[in-house]
C-alpha positions in Angstrom: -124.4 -202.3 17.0 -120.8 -203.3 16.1 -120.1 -200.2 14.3 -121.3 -197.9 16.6 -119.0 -195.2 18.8 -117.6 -196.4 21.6 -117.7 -194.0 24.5 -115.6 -194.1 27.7 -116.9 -192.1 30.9 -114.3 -191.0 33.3 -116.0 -188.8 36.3 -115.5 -189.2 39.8 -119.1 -188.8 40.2 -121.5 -191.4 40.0 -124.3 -189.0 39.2 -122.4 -187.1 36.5 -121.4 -191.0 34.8 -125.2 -191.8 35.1 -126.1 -188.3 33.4 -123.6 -188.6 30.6 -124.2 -192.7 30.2 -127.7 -191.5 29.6 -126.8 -189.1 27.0 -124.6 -191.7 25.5 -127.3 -194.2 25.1 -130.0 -191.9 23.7 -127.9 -190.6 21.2 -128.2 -193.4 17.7 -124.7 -194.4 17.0 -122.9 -193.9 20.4 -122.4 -196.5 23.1 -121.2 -197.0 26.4 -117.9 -198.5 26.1 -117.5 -198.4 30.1 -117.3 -196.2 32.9 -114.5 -195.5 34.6 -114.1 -193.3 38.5 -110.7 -191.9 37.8 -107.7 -191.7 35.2 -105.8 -194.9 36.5 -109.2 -197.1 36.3 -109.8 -195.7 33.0 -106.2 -196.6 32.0 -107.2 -200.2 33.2 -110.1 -200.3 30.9 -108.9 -198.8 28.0 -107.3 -202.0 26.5 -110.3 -204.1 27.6 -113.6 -202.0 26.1 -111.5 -200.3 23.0 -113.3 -197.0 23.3 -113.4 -194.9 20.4 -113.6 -191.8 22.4 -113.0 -190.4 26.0 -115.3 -188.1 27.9 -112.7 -187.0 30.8 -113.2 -185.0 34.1 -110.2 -183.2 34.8 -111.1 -182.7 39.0 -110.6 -186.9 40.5 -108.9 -188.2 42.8 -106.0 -190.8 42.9 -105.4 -189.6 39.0 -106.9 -186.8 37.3 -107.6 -185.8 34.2 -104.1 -184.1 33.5 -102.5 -186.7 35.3 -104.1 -189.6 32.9 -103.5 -187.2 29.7 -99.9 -187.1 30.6 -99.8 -191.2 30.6 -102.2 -191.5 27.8 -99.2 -189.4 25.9 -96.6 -191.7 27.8 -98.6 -194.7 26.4 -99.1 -193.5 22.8 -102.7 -194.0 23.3 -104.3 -192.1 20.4 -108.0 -192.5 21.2 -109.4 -188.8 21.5 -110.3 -186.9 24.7 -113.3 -184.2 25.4 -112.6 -182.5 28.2 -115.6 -181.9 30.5 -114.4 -178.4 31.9 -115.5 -176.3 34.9 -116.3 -172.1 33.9 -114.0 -171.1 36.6 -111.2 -168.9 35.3 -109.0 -171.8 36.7 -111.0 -173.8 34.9 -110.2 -172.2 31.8 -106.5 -172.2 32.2 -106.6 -176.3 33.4 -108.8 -177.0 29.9 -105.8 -175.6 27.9 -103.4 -177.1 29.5 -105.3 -180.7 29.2 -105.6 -179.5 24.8 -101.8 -179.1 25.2 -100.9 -182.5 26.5 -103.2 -184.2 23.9 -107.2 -183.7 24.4 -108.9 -183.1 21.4 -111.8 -180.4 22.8 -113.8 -179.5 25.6 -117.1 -179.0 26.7 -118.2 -176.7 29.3 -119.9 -177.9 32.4 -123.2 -175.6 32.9 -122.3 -175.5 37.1 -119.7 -176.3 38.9 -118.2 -180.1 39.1 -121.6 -181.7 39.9 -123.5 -180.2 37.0 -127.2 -182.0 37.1 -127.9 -179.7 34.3 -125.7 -181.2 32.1 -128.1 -182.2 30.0 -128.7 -178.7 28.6 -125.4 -179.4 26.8 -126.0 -182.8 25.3 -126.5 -181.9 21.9 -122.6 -180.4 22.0 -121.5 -183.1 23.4 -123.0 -185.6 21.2 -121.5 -183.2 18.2 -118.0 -184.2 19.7 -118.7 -187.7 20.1 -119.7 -188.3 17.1 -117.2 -186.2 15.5 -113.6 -186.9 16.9 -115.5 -190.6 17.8 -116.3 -191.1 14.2 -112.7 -189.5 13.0 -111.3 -192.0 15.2 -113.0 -195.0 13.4 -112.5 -194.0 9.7 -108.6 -193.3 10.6 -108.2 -197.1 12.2 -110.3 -198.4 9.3 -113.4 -198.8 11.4 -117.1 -199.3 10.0 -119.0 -196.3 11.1 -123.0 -196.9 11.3 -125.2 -194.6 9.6 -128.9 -195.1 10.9 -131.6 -193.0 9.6 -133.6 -191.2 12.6 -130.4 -189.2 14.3 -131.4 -186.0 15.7 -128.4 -183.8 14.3 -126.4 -182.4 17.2 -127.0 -178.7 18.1 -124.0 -176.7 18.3 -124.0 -174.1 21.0 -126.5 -171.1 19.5 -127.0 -173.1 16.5 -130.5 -173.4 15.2 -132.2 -176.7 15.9 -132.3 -179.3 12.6 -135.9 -180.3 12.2 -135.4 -183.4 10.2 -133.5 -187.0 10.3 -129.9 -187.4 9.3 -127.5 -190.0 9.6 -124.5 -189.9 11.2 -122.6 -189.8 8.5 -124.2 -186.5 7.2 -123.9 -184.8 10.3 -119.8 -185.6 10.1 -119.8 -184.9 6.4 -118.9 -188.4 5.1 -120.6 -190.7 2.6 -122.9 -188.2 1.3 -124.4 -188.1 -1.8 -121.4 -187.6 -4.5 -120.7 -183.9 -5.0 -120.9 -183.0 -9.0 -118.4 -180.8 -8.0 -117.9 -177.2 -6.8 -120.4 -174.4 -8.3 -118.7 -171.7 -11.0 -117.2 -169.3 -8.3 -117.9 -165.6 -8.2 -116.5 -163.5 -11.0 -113.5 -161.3 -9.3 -114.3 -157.7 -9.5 -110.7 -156.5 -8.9 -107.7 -158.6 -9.9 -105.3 -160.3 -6.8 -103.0 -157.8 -4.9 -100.5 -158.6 -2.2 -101.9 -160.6 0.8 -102.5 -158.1 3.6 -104.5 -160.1 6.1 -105.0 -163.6 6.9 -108.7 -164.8 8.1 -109.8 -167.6 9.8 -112.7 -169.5 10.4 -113.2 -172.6 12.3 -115.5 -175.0 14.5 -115.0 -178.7 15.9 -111.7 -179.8 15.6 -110.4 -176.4 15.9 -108.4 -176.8 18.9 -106.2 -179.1 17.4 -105.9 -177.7 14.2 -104.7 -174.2 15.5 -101.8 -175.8 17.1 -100.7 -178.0 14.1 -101.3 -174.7 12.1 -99.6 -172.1 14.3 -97.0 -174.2 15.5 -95.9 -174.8 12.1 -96.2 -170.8 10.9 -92.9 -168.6 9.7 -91.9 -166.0 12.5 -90.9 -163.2 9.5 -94.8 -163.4 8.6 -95.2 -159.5 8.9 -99.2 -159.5 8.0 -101.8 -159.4 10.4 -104.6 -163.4 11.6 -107.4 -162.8 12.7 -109.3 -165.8 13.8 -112.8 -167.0 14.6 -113.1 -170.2 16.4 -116.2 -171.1 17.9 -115.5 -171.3 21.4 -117.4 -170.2 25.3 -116.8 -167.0 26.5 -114.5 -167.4 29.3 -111.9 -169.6 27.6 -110.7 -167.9 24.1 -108.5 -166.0 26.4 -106.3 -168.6 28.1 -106.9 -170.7 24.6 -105.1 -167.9 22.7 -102.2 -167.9 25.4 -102.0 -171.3 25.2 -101.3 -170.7 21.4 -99.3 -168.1 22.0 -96.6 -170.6 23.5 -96.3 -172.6 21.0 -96.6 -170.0 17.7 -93.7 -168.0 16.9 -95.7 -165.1 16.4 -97.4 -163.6 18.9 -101.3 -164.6 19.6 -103.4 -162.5 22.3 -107.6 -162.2 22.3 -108.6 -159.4 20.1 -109.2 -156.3 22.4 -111.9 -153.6 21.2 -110.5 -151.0 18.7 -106.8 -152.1 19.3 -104.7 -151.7 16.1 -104.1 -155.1 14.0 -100.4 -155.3 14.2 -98.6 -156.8 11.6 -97.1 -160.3 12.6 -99.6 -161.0 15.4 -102.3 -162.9 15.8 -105.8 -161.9 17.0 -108.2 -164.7 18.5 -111.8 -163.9 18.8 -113.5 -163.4 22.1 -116.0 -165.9 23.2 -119.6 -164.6 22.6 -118.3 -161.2 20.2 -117.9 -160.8 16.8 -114.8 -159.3 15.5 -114.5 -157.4 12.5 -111.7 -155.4 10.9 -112.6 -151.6 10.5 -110.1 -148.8 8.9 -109.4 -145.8 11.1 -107.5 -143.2 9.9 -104.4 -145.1 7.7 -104.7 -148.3 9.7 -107.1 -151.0 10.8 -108.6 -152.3 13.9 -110.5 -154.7 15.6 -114.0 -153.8 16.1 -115.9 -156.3 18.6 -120.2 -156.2 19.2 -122.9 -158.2 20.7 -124.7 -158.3 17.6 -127.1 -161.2 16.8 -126.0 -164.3 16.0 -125.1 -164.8 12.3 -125.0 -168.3 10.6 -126.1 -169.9 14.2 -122.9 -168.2 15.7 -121.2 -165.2 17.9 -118.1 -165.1 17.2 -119.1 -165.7 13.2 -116.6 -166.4 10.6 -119.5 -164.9 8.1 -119.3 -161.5 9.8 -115.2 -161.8 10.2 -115.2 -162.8 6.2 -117.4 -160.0 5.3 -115.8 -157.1 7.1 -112.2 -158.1 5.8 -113.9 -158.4 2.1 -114.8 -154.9 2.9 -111.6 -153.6 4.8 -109.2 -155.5 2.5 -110.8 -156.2 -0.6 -108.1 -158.0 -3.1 -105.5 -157.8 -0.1 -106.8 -160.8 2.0 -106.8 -164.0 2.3 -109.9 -166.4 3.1 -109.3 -169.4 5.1 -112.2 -171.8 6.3 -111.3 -175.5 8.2 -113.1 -178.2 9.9 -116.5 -177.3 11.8 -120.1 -178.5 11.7 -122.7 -176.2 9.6 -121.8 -173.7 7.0 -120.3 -170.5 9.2 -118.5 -168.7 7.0 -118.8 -170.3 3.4 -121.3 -167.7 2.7 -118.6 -164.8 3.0 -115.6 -166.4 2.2 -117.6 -166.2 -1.2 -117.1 -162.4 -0.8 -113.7 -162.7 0.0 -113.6 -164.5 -3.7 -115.3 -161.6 -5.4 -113.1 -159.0 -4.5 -110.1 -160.7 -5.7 -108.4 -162.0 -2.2 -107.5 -165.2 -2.1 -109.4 -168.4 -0.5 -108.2 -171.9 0.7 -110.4 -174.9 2.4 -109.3 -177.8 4.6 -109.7 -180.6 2.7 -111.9 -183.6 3.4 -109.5 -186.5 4.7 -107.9 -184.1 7.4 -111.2 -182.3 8.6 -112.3 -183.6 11.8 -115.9 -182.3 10.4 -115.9 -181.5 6.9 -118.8 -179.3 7.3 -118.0 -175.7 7.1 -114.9 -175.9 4.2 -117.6 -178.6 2.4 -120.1 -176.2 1.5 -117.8 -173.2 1.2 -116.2 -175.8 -1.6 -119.4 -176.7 -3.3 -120.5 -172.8 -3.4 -117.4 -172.3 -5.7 -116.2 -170.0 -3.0 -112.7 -171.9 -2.2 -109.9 -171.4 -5.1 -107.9 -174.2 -3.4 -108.1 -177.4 -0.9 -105.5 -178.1 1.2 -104.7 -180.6 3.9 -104.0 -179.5 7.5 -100.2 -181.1 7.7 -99.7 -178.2 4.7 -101.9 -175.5 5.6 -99.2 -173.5 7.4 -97.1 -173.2 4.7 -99.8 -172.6 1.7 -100.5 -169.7 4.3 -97.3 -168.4 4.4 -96.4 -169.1 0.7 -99.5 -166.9 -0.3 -99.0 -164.0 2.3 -95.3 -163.7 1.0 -96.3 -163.8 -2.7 -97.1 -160.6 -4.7 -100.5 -162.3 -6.8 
């Protein structure tokens, strides 16, 4: 089909491109653009097939995958990149490095370089495919095919869908016409200075933390706290590769440490992370509690316990992810008088999560991610 997503395979291994192809080509609205055994074959092709998206290895020989995302930049090729990533705590450190020079996301490789099992990720790695694949399309005015009969994607702990959707439903586009947001919660306390600054945040996060923190005032002298769906084992070299480029500082929230004004505090892999008060100041608070809204780390349970902790004093932010994580509480955020902004449609890479946070009547105002840094800052400086 001519408006389906074109997918470019880049693994040194045969098996692993025969695994993934398969994936590719059981999954309604993807296709195999080509296979490629390294970066500077895949380089070769890329003019040729006109992928749409790139699933890349990072461990190959002659070029990796940091070597070819370091040309691709050279190049100004924009066509985006999921990293398939090893668990290894070098692994970890590599995958951020590759989101710094340009990749979009990563998946996780169950074991080790030769993962057989890889098939126990597929329905993440379809998510991606279809997301940044399908962003990719509707920014260089490409058709995107919507068939009935696609399986939505299962993100990682996410509850399975039971029915049919198209394509364009699962990346929140060309669905029935909203009749607009419902009548938001009535605000039990009126607005108060901005004390706290939550996030929430899915696919496309990577890329969106960077344009957002990169872009943030270093005199902001409040407290982020930020969940961002992510494997354990990589929120902590994701948060230092954040930390470079943010001129505040950003570190993985620690249990009970104190939430220091001016820093930023990512959400471990597989924990929640609430704000608790202790004595006259707050702290993080991580558990292994079930998952909420399909997730551990939840935005629902970070939203909640800064409703709680903050009351009129926070702000509420949700951005681009799959499901609804997070519009739920952001809602309570609302009540208590704090303050709540959505990514908007046209720059969410999924506009899932901020969608039906919007149509709850739980976000006051949209905003698009080239201005998100500065309504942050704007609203955490103002007394409301």
């Amino acid at each position: 089909m001519a408006d389906e997503i074109a997918v470019l395979i880049v693994d040194d291994s045969a098996l692993m491109r025969n695994l993934i192809g398969k994936m590719v080509e059981a999954a309604p609205g993807l296709v195999i653009a080509d296979k490629a055994m390294n970066g500077r074959f895949a380089l070769d092709k890329i003019p040729r097939v006109n992928p749409d998206v790139i699933v890349l290895d990072l461990e190959m020989p002659e070029m990796n995958g940091i070597e070819f995302l370091k040309e691709r930049k050279k190049l100004g090729i924009e066509i985006p990149v999921i990293i398939l990533s090893s668990i290894a705590a070098k692994g970890a450190a590599v995958t951020m490095d590759a989101l710094s020079l340009g990749a979009s996301d990563f998946i996780q490789k169950p074991s080790g370089s030769i993962s057989e099992d890889i098939h126990t990720v597929r329905d993440h790695l379809v998510e991606l495919l279809l997301s940044y694949g399908g962003q990719y399309r509707r920014t260089h005015g490409k058709k995107l095919a919507a068939p009935g009969g696609v399986k939505a994607p299962n993100p990682a702990g996410a509850a399975i869908s039971k029915g049919p959707v198209s394509i364009s439903s699962i990346l929140g586009l060309n669905s029935a016409p909203s009749t607009g947001p419902a009548k938001p919660p009535v605000q039990v306390r009126r607005p108060a200075k901005t004390e706290i600054v939550a996030i929430g945040i899915s696919t496309g996060g990577p890329d969106a933390l960077r344009e957002v923190f990169s872009r943030l005032d270093a005199d902001l002298k409040i407290p982020i706290v930020v969940v961002q769906h992510m494997p354990a084992g990589f929120t902590g070299e994701f948060a230092k590769s954040l930390d470079r480029i943010c001129p505040l500082e950003v570190k993985e929230a620690e249990e009970g440490e104190p939430l220091v004004p001016g820093r930023i505090f990512i959400a471990p892999g597989n924990k929640h992370l609430e704000v608790a008060r202790k004595g006259i100041g707050v702290m993080a608070h991580l558990s292994d509690d079930p998952l909420v809204s399909g997730h551990r780390p939840s935005a629902d349970v970070l939203f909640a316990s800064v409703a709680l902790t903050y009351t009129n004093r926070s702000l509420g932010v949700i951005m681009t992810g799959m499901g609804r994580d997070g519009a739920q509480q952001l809602g309570t955020i609302y009540k208590e008088g704090g303050m709540t902004l959505g990514q908007d449609e046209a720059s969410a890479v999924v506009y899932g999560m901020p969608r039906v946070a919007y149509e709850m009547g739980h976000v006051m105002e949209q905003v698009p991610l080239g201005k998100m840094a500065r309504r942050i800052c704007d609203v955490a400086k103002t007394d409301r």
